[in-house]
DRENTORTI-958708 format. One line per 3 residues: number of its first residue (from 1); their letters; for each residue x, y negated, z of N, C-alpha, C. Coordinates in nm, 2 decimals. Last residue first. Layout:
REM residues N
NUM> a> X/Y/Z/X/Y/Z/X/Y/Z  ...
REM end
This chain:
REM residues 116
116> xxx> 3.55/-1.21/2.13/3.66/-1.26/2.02/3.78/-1.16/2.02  3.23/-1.12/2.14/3.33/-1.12/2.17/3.47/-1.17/2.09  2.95/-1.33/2.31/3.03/-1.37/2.20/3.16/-1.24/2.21
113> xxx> 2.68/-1.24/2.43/2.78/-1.27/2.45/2.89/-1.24/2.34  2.34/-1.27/2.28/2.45/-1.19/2.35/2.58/-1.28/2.38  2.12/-1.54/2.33/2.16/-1.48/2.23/2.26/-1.40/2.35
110> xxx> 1.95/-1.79/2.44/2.06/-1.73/2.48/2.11/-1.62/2.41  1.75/-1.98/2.24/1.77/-1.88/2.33/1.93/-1.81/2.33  1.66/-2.28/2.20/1.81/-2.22/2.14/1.77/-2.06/2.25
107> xxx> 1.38/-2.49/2.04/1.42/-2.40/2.15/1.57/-2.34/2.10  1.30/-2.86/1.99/1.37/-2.74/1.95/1.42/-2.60/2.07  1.17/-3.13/1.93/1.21/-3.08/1.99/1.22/-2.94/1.99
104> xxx> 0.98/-3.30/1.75/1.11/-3.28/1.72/1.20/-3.22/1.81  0.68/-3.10/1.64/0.74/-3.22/1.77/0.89/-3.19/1.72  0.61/-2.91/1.57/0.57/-2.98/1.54/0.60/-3.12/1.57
101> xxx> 0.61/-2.66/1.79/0.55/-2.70/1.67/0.49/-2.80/1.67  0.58/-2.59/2.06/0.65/-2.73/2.03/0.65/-2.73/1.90  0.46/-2.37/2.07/0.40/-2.49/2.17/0.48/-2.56/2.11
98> xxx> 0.66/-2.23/1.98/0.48/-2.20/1.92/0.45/-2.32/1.97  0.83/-2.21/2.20/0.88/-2.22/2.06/0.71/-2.23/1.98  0.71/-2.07/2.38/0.75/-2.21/2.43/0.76/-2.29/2.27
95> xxx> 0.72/-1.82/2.27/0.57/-1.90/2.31/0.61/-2.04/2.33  0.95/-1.73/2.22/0.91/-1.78/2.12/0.76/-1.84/2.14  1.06/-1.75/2.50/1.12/-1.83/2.41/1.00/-1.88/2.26
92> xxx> 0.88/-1.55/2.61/0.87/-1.70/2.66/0.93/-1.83/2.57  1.02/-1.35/2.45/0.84/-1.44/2.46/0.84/-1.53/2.47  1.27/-1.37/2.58/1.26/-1.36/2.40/1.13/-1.39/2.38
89> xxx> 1.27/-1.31/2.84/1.32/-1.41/2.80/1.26/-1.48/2.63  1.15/-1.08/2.83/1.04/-1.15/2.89/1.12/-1.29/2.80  1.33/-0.90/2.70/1.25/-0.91/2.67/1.13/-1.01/2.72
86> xxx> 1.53/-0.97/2.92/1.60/-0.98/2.79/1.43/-1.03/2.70  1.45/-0.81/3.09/1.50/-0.95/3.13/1.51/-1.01/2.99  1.40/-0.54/3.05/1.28/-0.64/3.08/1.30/-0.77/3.08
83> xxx> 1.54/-0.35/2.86/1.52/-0.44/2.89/1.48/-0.55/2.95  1.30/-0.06/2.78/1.31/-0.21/2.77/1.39/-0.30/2.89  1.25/0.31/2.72/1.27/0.23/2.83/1.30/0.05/2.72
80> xxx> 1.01/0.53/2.70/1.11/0.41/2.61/1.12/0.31/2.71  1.09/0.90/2.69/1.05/0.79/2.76/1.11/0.67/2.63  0.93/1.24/2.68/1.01/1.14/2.60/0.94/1.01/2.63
77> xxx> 0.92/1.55/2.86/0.88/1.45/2.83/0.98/1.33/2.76  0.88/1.87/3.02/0.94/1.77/2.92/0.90/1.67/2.90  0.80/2.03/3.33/0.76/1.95/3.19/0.87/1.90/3.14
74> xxx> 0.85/2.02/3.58/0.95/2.14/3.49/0.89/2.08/3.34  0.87/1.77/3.79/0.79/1.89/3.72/0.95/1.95/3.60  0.77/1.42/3.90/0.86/1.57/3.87/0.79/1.70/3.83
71> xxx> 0.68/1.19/3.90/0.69/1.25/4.01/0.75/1.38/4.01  0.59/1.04/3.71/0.76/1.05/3.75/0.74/1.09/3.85  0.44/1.14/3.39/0.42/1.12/3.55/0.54/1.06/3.58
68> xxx> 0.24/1.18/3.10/0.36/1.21/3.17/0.35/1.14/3.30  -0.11/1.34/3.07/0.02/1.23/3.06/0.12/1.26/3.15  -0.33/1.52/2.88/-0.23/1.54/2.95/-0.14/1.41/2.97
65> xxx> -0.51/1.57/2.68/-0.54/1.46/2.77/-0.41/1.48/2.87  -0.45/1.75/2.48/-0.51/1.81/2.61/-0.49/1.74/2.71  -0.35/1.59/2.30/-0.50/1.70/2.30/-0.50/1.70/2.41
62> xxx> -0.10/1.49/2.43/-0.22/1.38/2.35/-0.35/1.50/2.37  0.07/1.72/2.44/0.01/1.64/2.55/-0.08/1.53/2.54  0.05/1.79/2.17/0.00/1.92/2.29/-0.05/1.80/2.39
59> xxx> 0.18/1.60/2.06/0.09/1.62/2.00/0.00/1.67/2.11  0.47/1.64/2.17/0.39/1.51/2.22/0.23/1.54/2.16  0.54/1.86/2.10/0.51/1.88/2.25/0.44/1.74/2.25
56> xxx> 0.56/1.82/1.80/0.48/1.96/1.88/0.39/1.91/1.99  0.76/1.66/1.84/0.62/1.54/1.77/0.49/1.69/1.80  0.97/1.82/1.90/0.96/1.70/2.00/0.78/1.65/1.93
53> xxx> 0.97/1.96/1.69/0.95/2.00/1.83/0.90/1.91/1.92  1.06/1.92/1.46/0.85/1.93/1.47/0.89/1.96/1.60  1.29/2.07/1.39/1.27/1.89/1.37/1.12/1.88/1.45
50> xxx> 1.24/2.33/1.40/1.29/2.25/1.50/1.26/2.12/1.47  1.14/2.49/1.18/1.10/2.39/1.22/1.18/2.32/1.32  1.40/2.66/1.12/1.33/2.62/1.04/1.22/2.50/1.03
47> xxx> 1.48/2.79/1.35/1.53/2.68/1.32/1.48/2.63/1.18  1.17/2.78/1.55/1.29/2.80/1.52/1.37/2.72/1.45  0.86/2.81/1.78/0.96/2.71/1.67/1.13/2.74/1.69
44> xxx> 0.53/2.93/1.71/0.74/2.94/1.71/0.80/2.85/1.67  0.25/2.96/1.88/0.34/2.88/1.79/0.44/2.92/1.81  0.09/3.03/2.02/0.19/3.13/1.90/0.20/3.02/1.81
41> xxx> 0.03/2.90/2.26/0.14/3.00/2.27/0.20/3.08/2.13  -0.17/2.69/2.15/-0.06/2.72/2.15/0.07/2.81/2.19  -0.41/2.77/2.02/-0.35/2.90/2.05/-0.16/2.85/2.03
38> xxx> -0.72/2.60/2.07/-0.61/2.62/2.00/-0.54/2.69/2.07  -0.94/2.58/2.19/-0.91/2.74/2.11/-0.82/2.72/2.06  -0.91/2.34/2.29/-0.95/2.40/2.37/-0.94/2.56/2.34
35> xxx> -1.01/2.17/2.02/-0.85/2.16/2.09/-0.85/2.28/2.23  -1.17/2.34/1.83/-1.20/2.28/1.93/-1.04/2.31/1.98  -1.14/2.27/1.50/-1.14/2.43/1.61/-1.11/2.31/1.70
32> xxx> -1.24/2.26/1.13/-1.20/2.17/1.27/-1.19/2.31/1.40  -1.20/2.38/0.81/-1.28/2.36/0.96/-1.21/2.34/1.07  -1.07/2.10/0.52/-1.08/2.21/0.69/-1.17/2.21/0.75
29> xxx> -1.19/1.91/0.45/-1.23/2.03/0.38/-1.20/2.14/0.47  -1.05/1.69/0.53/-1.20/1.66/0.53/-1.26/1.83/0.54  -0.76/1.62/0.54/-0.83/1.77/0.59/-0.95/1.76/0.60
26> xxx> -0.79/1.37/0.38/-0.70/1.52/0.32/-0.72/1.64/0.40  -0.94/1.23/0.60/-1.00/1.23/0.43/-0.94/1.37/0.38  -0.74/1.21/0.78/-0.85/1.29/0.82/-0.91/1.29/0.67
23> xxx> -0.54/1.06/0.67/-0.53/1.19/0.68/-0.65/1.29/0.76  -0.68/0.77/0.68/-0.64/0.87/0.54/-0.63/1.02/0.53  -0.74/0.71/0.92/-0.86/0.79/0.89/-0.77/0.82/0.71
20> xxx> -0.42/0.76/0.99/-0.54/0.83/1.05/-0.63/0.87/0.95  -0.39/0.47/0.82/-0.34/0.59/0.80/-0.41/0.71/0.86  -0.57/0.34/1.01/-0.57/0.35/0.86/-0.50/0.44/0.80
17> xxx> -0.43/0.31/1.24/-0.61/0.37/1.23/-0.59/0.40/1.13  -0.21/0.15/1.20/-0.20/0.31/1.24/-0.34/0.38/1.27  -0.32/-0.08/1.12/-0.20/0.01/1.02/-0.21/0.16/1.05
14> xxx> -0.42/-0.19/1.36/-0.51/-0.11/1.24/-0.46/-0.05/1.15  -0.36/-0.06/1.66/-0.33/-0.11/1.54/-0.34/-0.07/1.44  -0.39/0.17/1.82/-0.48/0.02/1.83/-0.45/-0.07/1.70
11> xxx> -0.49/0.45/1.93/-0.38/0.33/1.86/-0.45/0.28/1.87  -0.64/0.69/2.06/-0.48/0.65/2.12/-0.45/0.50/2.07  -0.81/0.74/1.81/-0.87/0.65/1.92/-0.74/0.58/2.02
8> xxx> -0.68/0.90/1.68/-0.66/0.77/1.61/-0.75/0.68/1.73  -0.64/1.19/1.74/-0.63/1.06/1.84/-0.61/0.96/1.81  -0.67/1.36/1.51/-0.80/1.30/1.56/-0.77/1.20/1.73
5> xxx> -0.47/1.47/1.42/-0.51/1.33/1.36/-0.60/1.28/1.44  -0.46/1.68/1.57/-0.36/1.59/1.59/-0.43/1.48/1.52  -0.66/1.86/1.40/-0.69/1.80/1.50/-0.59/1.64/1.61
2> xx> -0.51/1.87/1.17/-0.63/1.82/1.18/-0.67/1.77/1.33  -0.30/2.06/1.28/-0.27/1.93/1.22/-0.40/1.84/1.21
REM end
């Protein structure tokens, strides 16, 4: 766990620095172990942990500099897909929308489709 905290360099947002360096303060008193001796093979996870699987394997591939690919493999990995049309639309909208502050002219963005 100590060491998991230590990719507060990963974020960028100060919310999620800040928390970081909190939980580095609460393992201050651990001794630290080089991500490099850590002994993930004995880890278990059953049904007692299961929930910790998925935040396990992402943790594992944060330490050991590892990133996901799309070229294939027997790895696991968790994606976030967007959108893109929708999302470019919704910027543009509210950049255009920022720029006309102020002026009597107004943005409507296209919203979903109505069902009745």
């Amino acid at each position: 766990m100590k060491a998991a905290v230590g990719v507060a360099r990963l974020f960028r947002r100060a919310a999620d620095q800040q928390r970081l360096r909190e939980l580095a303060f609460v393992y201050a008193d651990i001794t630290g172990v080089p991500v490099s001796a850590l002994r993930w093979d004995q880890v278990l996870i059953d049904r007692t942990n299961r929930s910790w699987q998925e935040h396990f394997a992402m943790t594992r591939l944060f330490l050991q500099d590892r990133h996901q690919t799309t070229i294939g493999g027997a790895g696991r990995g968790t994606a976030m897909l967007f959108e893109m049309n929708a999302l470019l639309e919704e910027y543009l909208g509210r950049l255009i929308a920022r720029s006309l502050a102020g002026t009597k002219l107004t943005v409507s963005l296209q919203g979903g489709w109505l069902s009745v």
